[in-house]
VMD Tcl script that builds the backbone (N, CA, C; Angstrom):
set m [mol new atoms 312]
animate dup $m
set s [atomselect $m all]
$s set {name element resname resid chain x y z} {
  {N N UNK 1 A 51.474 49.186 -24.722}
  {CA C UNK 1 A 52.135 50.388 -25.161}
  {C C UNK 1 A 53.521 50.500 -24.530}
  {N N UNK 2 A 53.901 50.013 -23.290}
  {CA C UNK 2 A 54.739 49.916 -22.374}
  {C C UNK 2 A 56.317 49.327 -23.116}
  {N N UNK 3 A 55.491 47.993 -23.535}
  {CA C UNK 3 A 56.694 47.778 -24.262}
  {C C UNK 3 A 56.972 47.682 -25.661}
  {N N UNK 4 A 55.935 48.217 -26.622}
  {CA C UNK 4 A 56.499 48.863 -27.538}
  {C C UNK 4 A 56.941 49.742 -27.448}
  {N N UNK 5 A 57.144 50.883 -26.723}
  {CA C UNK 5 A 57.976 52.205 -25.856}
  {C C UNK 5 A 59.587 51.733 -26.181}
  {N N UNK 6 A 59.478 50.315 -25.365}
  {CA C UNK 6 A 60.903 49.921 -25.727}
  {C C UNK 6 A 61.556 51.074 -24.335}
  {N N UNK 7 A 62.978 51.221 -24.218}
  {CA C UNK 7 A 63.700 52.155 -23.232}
  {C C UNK 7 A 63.025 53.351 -23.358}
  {N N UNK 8 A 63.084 54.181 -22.411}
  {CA C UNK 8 A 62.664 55.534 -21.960}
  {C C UNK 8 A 62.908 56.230 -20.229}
  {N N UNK 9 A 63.411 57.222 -20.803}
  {CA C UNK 9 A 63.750 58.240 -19.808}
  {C C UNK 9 A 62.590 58.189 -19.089}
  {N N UNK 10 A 62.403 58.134 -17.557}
  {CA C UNK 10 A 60.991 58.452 -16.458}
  {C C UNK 10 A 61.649 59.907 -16.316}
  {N N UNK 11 A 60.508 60.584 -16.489}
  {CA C UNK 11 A 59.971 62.162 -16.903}
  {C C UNK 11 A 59.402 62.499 -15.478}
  {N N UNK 12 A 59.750 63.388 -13.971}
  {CA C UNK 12 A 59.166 63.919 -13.308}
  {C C UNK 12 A 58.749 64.797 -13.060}
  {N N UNK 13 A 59.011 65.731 -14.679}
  {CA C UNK 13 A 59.158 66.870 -14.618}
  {C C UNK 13 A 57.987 67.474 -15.603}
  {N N UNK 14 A 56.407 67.261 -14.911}
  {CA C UNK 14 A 55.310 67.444 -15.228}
  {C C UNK 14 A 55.231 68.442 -16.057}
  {N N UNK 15 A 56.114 69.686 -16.184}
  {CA C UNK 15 A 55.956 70.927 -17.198}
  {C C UNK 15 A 55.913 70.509 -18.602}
  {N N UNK 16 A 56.477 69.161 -18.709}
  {CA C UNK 16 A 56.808 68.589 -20.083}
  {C C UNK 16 A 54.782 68.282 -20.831}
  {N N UNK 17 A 54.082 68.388 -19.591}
  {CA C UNK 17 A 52.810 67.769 -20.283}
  {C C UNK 17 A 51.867 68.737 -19.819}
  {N N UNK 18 A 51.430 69.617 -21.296}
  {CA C UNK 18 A 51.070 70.499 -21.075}
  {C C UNK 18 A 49.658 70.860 -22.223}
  {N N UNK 19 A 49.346 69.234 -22.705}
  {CA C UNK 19 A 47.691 69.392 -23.152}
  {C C UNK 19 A 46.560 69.081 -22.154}
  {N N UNK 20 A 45.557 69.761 -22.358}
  {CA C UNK 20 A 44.331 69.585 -21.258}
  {C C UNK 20 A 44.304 68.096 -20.678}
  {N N UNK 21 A 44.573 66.983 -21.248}
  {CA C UNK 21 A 43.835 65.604 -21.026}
  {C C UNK 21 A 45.080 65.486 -20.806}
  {N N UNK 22 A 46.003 66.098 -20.553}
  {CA C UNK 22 A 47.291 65.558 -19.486}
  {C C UNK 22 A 47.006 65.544 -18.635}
  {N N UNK 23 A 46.865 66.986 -18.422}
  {CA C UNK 23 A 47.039 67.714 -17.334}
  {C C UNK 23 A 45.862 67.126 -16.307}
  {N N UNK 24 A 44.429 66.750 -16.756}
  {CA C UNK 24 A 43.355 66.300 -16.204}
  {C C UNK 24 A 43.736 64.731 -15.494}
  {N N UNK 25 A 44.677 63.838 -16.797}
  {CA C UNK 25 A 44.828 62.854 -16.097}
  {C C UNK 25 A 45.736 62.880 -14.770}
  {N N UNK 26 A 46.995 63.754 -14.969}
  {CA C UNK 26 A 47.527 63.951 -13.303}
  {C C UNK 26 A 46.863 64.370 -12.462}
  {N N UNK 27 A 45.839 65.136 -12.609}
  {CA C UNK 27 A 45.143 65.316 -11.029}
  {C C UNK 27 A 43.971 64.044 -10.952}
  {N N UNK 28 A 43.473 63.582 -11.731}
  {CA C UNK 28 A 42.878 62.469 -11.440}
  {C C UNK 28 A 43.940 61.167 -10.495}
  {N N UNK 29 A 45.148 61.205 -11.192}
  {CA C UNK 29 A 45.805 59.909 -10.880}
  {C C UNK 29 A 46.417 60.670 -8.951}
  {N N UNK 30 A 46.626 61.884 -8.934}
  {CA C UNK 30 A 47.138 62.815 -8.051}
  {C C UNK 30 A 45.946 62.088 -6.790}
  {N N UNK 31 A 44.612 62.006 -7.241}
  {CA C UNK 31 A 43.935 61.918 -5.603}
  {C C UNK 31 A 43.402 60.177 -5.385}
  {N N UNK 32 A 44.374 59.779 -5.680}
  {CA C UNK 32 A 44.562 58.090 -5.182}
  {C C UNK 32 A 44.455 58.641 -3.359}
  {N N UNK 33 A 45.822 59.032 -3.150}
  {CA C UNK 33 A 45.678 58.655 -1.961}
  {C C UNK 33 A 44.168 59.381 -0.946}
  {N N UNK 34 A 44.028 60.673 -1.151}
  {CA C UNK 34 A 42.732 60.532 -0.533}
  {C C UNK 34 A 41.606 59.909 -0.830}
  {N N UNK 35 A 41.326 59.266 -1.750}
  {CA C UNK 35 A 40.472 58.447 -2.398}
  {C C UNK 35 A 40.523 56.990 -1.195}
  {N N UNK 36 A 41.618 56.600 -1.137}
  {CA C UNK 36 A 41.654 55.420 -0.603}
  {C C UNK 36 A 41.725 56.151 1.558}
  {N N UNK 37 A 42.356 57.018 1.025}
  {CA C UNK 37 A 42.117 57.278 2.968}
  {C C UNK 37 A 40.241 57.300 3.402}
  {N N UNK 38 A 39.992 58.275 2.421}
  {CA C UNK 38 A 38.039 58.384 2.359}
  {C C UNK 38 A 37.270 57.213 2.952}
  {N N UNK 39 A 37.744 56.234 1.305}
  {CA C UNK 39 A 37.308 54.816 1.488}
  {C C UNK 39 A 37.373 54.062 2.826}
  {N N UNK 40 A 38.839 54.256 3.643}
  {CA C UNK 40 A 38.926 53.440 4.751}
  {C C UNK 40 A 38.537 54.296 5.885}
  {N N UNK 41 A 38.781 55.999 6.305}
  {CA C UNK 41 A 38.036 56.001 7.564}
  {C C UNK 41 A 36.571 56.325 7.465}
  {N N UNK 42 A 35.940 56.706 6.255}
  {CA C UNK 42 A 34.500 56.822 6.067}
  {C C UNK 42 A 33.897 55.991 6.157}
  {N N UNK 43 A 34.375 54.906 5.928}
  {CA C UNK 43 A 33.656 53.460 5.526}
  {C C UNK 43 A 32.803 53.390 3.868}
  {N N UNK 44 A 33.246 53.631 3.117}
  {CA C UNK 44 A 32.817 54.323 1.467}
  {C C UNK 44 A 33.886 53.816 0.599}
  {N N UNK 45 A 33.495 52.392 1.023}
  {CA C UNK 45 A 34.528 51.290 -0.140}
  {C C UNK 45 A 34.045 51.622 -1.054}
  {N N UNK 46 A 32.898 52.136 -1.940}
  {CA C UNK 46 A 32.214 52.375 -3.465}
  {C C UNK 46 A 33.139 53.495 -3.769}
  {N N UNK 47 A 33.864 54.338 -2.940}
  {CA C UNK 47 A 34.830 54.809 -3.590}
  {C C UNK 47 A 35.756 54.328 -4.611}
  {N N UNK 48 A 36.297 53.133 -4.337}
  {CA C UNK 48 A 37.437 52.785 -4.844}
  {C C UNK 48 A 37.180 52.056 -6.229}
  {N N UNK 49 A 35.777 51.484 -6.740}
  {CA C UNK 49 A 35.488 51.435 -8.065}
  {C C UNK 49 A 35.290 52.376 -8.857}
  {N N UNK 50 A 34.457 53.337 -8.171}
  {CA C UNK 50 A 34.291 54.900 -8.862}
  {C C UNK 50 A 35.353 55.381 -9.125}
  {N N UNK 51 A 36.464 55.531 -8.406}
  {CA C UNK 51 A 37.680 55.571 -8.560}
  {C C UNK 51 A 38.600 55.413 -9.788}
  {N N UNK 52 A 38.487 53.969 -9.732}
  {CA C UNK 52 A 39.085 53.067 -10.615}
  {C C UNK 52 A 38.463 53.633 -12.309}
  {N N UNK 53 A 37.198 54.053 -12.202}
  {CA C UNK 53 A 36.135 53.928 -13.454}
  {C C UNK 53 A 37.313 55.348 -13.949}
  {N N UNK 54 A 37.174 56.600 -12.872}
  {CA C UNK 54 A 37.513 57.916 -13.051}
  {C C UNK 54 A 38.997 57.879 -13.763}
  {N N UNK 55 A 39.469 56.904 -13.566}
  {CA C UNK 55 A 40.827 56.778 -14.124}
  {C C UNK 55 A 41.024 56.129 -15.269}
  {N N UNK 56 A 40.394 55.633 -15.446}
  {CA C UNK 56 A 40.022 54.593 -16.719}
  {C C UNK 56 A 39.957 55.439 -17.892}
  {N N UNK 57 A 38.647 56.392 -17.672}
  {CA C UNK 57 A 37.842 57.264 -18.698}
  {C C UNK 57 A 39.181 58.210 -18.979}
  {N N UNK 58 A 39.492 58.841 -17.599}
  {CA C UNK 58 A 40.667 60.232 -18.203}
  {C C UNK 58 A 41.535 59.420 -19.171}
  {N N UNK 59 A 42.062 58.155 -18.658}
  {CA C UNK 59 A 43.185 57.554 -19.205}
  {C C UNK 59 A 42.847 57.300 -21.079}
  {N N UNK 60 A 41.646 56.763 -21.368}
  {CA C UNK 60 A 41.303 57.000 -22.387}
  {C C UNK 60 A 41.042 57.960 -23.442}
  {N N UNK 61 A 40.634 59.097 -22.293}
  {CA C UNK 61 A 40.695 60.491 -23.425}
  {C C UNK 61 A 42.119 60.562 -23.344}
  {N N UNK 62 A 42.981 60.615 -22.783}
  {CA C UNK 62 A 44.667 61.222 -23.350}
  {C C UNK 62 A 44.838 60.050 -24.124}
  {N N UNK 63 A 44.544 58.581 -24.311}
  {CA C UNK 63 A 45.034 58.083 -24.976}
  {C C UNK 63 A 44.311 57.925 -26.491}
  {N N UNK 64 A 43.183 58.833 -26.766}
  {CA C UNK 64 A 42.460 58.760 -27.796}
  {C C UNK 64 A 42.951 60.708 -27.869}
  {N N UNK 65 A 43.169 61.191 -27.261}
  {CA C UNK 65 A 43.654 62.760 -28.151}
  {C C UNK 65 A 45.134 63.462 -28.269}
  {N N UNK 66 A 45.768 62.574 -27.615}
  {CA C UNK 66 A 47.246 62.861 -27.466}
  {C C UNK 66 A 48.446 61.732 -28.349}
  {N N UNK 67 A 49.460 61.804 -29.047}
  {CA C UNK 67 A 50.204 60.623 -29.477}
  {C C UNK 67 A 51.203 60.349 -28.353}
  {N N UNK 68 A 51.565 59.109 -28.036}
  {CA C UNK 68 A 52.033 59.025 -27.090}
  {C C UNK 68 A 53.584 58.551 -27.914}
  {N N UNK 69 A 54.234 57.689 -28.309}
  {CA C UNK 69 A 55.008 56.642 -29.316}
  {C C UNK 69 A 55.756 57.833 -29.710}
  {N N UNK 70 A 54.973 58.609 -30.487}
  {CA C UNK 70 A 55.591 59.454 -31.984}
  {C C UNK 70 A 55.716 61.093 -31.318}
  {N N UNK 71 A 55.623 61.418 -29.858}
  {CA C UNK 71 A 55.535 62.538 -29.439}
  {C C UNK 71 A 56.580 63.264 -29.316}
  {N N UNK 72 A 58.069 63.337 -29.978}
  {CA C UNK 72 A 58.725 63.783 -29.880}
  {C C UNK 72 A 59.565 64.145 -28.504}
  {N N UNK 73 A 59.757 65.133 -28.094}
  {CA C UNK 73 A 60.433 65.574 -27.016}
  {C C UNK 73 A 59.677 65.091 -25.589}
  {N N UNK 74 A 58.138 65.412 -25.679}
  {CA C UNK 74 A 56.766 64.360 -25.011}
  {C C UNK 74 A 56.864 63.294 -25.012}
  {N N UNK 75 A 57.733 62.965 -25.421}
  {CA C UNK 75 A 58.009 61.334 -25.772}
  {C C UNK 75 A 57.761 60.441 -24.095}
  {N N UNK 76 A 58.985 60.516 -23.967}
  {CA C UNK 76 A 59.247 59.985 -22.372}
  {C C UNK 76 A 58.571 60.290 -21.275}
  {N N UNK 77 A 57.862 62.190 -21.300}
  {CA C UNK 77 A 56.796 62.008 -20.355}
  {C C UNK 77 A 55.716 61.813 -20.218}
  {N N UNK 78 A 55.231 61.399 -21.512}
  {CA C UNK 78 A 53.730 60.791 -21.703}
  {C C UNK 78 A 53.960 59.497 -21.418}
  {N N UNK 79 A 55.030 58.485 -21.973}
  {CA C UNK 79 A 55.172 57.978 -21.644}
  {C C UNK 79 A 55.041 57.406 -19.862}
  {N N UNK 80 A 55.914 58.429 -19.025}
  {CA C UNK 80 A 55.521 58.009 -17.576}
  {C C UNK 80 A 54.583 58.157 -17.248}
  {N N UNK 81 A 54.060 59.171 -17.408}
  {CA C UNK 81 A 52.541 59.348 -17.609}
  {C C UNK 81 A 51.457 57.820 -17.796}
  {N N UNK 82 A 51.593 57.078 -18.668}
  {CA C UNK 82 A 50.984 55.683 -19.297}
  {C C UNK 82 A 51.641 55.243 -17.915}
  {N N UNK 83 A 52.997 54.869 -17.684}
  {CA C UNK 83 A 53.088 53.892 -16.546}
  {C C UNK 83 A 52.888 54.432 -15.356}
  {N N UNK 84 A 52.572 55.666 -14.820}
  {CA C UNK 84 A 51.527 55.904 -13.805}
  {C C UNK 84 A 50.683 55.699 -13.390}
  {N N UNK 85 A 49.825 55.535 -14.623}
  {CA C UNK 85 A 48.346 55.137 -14.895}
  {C C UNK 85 A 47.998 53.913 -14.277}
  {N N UNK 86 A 49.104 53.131 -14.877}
  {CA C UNK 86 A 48.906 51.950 -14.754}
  {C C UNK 86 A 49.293 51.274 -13.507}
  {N N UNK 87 A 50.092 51.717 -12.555}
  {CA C UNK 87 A 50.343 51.880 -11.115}
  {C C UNK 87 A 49.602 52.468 -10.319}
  {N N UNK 88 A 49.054 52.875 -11.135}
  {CA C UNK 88 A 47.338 53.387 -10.036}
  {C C UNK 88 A 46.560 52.855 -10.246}
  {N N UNK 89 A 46.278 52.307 -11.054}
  {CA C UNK 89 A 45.061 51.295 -11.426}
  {C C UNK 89 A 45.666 49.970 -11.074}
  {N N UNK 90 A 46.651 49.586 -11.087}
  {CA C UNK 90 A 46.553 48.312 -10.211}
  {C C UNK 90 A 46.699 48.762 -8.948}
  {N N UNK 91 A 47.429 49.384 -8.185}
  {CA C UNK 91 A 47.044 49.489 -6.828}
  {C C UNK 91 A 45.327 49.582 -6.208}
  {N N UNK 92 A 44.254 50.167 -7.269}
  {CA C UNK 92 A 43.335 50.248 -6.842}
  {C C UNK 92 A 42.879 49.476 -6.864}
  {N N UNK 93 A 42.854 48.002 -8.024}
  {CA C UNK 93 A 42.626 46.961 -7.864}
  {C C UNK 93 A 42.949 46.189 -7.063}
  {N N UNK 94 A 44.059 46.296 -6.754}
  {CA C UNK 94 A 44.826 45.466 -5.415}
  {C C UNK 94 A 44.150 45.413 -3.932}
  {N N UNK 95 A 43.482 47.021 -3.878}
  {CA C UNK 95 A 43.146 47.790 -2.559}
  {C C UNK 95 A 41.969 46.677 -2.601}
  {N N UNK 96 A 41.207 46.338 -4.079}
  {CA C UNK 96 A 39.941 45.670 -3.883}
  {C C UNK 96 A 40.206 44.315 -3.844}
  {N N UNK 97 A 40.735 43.657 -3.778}
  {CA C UNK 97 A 41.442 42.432 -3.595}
  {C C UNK 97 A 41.007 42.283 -5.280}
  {N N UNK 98 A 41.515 42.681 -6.630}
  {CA C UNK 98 A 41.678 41.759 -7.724}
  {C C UNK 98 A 43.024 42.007 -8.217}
  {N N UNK 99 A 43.143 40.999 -9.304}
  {CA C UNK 99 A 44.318 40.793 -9.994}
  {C C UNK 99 A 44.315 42.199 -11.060}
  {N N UNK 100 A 45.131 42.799 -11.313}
  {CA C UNK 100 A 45.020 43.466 -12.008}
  {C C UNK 100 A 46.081 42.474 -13.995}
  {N N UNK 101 A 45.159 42.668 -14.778}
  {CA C UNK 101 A 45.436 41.963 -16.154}
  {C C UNK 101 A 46.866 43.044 -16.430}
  {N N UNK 102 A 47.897 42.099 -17.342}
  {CA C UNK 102 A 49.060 41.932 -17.369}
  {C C UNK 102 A 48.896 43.128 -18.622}
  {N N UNK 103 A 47.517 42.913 -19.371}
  {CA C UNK 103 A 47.529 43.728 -20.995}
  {C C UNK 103 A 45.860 43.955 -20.983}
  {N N UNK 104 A 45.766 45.052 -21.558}
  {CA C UNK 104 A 44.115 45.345 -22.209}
  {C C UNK 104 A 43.839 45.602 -23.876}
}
mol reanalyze $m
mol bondsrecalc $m
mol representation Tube
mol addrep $m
């Protein structure tokens, strides 16, 4: 999706995304970092797949109820939105020692 996007403005300005399964995926993608602090002083590495799963699923409902491409003015911050996603999900993969895939 990234690079059929083609150029785009990075959007930090979260007010721009303002349907439920946005809004759900930023606080999902929002608790990486305690997710991974948990994991390391708890000792509760099963965090970080559960994790990974939790981000997956949100990421799929915005990308099965929202247009991302054709969103008009939403354009660019759904867009960052998608490459957020995807910077959190490879970091979480990373945290687990895998490769994270180039395309799905």
């Amino acid at each position: 999706m990234l690079k059929k996007a083609g150029e785009y403005q990075q959007v930090v300005d979260a007010s721009k995304l303002t349907d439920a399964v946005e809004i759900k995926l930023v606080k999902v993608l929002s608790k990486l970092p305690e997710v991974i602090r948990s994991a390391a002083e708890d000792r509760r590495i099963h965090l970080l797949p559960a994790y990974a799963h939790e981000v997956a699923s949100a990421f799929n409902q915005f990308y099965a109820a929202v247009p991302v491409l054709t969103s008009g003015e939403s354009r660019d911050a759904r867009i960052t939105l998608v490459d957020c996603t995807r910077i959190v999900l490879r970091n979480v993969l990373n945290t687990m020692g895998l490769a994270a895939p180039e395309e799905m």
